[in-house]
C-alpha positions in Angstrom: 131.6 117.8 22.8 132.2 113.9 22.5 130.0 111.3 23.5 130.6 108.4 25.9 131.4 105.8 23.2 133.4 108.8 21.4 135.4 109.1 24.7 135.5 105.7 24.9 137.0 105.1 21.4 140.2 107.6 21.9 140.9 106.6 25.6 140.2 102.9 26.0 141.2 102.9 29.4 138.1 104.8 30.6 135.9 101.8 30.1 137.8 99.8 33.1 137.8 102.8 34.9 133.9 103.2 34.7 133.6 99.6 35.4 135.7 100.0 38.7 133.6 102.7 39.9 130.4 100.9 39.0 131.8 97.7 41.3 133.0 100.3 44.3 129.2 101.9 44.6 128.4 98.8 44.4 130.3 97.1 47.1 129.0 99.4 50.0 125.0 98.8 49.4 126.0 95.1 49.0 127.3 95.4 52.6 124.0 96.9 53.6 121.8 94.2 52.2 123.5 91.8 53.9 123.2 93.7 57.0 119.5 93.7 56.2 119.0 90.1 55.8 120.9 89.8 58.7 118.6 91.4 60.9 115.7 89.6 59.5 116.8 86.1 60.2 117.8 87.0 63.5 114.2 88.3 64.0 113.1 85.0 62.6 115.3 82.8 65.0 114.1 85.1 67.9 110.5 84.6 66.8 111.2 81.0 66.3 112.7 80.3 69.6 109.7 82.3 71.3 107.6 80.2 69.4 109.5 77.0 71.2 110.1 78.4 74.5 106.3 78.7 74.5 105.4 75.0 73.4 108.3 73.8 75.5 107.7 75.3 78.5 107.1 72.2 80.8 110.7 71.1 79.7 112.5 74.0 79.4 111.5 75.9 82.5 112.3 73.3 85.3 115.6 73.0 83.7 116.4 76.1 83.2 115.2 76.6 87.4 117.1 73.7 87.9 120.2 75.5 86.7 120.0 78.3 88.8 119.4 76.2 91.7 122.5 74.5 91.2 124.3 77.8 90.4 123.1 79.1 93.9 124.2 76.3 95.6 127.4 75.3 93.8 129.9 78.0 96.5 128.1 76.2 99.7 128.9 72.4 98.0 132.3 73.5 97.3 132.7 74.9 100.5 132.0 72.1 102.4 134.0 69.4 99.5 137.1 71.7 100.9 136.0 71.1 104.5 136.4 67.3 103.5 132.4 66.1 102.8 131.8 64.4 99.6 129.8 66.7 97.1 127.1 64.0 97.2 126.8 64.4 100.7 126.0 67.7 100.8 124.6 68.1 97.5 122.1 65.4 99.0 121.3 66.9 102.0 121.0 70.6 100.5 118.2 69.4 98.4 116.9 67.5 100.9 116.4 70.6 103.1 114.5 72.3 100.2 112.7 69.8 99.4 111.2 69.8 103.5 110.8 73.8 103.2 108.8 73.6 100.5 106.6 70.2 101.5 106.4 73.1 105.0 105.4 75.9 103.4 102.6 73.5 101.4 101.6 72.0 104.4 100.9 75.6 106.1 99.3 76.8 103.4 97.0 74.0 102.6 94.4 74.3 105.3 93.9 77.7 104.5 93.4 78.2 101.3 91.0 75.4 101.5 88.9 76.7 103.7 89.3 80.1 101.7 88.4 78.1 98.3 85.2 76.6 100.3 84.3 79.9 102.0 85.0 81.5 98.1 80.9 81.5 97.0 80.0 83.9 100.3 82.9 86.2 99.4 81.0 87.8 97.1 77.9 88.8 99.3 80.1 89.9 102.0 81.8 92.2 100.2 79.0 94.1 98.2 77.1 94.3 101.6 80.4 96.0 103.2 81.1 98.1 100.2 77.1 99.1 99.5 78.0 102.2 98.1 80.3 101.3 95.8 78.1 97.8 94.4 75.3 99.8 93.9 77.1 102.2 91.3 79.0 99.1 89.7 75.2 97.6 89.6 74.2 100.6 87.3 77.0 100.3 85.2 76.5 96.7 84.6 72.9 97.5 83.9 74.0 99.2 81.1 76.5 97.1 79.5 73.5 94.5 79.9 71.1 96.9 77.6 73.8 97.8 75.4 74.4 94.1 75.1 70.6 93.2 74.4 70.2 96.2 71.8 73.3 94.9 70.3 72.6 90.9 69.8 68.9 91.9 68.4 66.1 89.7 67.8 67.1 86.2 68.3 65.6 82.8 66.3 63.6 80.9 68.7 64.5 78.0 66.4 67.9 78.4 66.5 70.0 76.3 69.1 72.9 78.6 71.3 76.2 75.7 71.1 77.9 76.5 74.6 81.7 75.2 75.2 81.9 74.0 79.0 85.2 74.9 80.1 86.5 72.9 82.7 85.7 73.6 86.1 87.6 74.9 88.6 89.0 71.7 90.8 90.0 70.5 87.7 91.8 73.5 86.4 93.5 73.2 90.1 94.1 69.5 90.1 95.8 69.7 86.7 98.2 72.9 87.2 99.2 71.1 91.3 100.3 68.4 88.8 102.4 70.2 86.6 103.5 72.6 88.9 104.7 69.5 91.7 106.1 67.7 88.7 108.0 70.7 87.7 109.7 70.9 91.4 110.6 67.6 91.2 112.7 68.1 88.1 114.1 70.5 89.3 115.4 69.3 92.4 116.3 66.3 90.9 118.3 68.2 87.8 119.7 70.7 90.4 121.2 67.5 93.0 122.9 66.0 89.8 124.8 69.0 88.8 126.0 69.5 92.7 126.8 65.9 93.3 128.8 65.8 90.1 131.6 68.6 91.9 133.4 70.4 89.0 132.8 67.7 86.0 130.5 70.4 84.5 133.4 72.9 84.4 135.7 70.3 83.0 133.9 69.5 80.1 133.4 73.0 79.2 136.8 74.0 79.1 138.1 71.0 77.1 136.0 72.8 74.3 139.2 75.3 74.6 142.2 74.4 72.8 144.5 76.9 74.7 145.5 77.3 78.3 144.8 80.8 78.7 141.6 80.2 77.3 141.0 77.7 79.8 141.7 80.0 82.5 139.7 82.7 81.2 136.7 80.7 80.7 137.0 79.1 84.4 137.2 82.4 85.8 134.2 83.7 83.9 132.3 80.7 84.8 133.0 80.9 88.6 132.0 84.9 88.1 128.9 83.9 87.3 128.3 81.9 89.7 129.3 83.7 92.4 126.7 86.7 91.1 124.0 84.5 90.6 124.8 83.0 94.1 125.0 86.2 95.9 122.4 87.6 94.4 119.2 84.9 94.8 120.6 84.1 98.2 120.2 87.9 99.3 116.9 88.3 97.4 115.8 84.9 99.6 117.2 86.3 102.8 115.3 89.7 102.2 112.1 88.1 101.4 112.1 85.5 104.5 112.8 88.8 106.7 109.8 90.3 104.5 107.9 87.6 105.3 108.5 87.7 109.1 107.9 91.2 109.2 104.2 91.1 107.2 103.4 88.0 109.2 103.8 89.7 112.5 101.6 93.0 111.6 99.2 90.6 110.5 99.3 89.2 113.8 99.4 92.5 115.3 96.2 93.7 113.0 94.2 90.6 113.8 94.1 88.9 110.5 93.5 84.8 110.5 96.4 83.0 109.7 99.0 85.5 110.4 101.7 82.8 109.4 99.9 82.0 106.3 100.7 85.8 105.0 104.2 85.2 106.2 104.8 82.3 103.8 102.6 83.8 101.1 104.2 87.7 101.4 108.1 85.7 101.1 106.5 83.5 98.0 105.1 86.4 96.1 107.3 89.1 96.4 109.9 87.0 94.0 108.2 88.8 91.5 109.1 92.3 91.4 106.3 94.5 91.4 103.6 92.3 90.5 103.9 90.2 93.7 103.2 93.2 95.8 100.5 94.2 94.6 98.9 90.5 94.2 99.5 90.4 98.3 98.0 93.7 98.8 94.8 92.6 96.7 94.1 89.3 98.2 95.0 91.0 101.8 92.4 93.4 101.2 89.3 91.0 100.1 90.3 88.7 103.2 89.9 91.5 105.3 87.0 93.4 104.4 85.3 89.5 105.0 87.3 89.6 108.2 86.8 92.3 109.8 83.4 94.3 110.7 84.7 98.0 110.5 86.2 99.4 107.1 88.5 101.6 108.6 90.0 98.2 110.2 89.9 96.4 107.0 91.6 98.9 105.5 94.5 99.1 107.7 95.7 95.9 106.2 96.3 96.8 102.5 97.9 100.0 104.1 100.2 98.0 106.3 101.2 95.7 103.7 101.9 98.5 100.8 103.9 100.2 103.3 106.1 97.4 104.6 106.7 96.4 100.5 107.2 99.7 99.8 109.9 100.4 102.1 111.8 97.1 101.5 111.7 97.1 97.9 112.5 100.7 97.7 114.9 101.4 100.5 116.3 98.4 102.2 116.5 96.1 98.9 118.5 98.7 97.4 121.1 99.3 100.2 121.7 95.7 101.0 121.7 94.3 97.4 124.0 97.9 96.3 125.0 98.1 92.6 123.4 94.5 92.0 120.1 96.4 91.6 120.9 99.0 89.4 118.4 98.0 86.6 116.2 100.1 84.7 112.7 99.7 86.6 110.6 100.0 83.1 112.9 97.1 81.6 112.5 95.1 84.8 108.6 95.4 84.1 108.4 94.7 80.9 110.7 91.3 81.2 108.4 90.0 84.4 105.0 91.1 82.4 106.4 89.5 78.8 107.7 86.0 80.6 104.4 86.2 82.8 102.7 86.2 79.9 105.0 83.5 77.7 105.5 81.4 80.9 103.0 82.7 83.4 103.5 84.2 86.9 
């Protein structure tokens, strides 16, 4: 038999042939490399703008709420610039009406939560001598974790000095996150009332980055999709949670709970958040009421009332209203409030 360079030497064609072969395997796996690195930038850009969504947050999420804003109220500005009022005008008074809703719904809930935040220290003693039973076994276990503790830390230095970092306290965790949160709002609006009062300029610009007309047209039409979506959608989610909000703050009433109209506000507010914001209503409603309220099987009325009315609007009457706008997977939809909770908080 002849060798390769043998082969090679009779036919010298086989040598280009060999070659071509060796640059066709190698053409696929060079496609897959580049596939590869790729994917591993794009994991780095999405780490990398995590990373600045993060340390940006105090500019990028009242803009980005501002946004919306305007995209929700963009179909009532142009509504009424056909009806012949300026979009300043209405764009103006729209945000002026917020702005008093909110500045409301502050107001209302000022006095109480207060009080609540004064009335905070004797929460605790109230509510171990209501739930007896239940303290006394959490005692034991904490008188555990206490040993296990002590047996764990050892023999300490008398000599040695314990360094303690004193976080800051509470008013002025409170003080500082009002601040941010009120200076947030006001970006907002204020971002929000300059993309109403400037009509369609925004759209304009954006399709000039077209070159063709049909492209124009597309993009327009795309644009105005979206807003129209975004429109319908927040302003039903609103509408739903105000009737929610009604609806808890009457059976509140009802129940005998303080401040019925306080839960109102508070139950519209919170259930913004899918599935956390129930269940952040039914926990605070159940600690005011066991202070509240002398009898436990009264006290316990109110987290049932409240995780029935939630449970019936977020699974029965959201649904039909909102129709194919809600078909999302329910896992996904936790997982994106619990990781921008926890990039952004609640």
């Amino acid at each position: 038999m002849l060798g390769e360079d043998e082969l090679t030497e009779i036919d010298p064609l086989s040598r280009n042939e060999s070659a071509s072969l060796t640059e066709g395997n190698a053409g696929p796996s060079r496609a897959i490399e580049l596939k590869s690195i790729r994917r591993i930038l794009s994991l780095i850009l999405l780490m990398l703008l995590m990373i600045a969504f993060y340390f940006a947050k105090e500019v990028v999420l009242p803009l980005l709420m501002g946004t919306l804003l305007a995209l929700t109220l963009s179909p009532v500005v142009r509504g009424l610039q056909k009806a012949g009022l300026p979009p300043a005008i209405s764009a103006t008074t729209l945000i002026f009406l917020i702005a008093v809703a909110i500045g409301g719904s502050i107001l209302v809930m000022k006095g109480p939560i207060s009080t609540w935040i004064d009335e905070a220290p004797g929460f605790e003693n109230e509510v171990k001598a209501k739930l007896q039973t239940i303290a006394s076994s959490l005692a034991v276990v904490k008188k555990a974790s206490e040993q296990v503790e002590n047996i764990a830390a050892g023999e300490t230095d008398a000599t040695v000095q314990k360094v303690a970092v004193q976080s800051p306290g509470f008013l002025t965790l409170a003080v500082s996150n009002v601040v941010s949160i009120g200076a947030a709002f006001l970006v907002t609006l204020v971002l929000a009332l300059f993309l109403l009062a400037s009509g369609d300029m925004f759209y304009i610009k954006l399709i000039d980055v077209f070159p063709r007309f049909g492209d124009k047209k597309r993009a327009l039409r795309i644009v105005y999709g979206i807003e129209r979506s975004v429109s319908r959608y927040l302003f039903l989610v609103t509408m739903i949670n105000t009737g929610l909000g009604v609806v808890i703050g009457l059976e509140m009433w009802a129940i005998g709970m303080p401040k019925p109209l306080v839960w109102a506000v508070f139950a519209c507010l919170v259930n913004f958040l899918p599935y956390i914001g129930p269940l952040l209503g039914v926990g605070l409603a159940t600690l005011v009421a066991l202070v509240s309220f002398d009898n436990l099987g009264h006290a316990a009325l109110v987290p049932v009332v409240y995780l029935t009315t939630t449970s019936v609007e977020g699974q029965f009457l959201t649904p039909i209203i909102l129709g194919r706008q809600l078909e999302l997977n329910t896992v996904a939809v936790f997982v994106t409030v619990v990781f921008w909770g926890w990039l952004w908080g609640v």
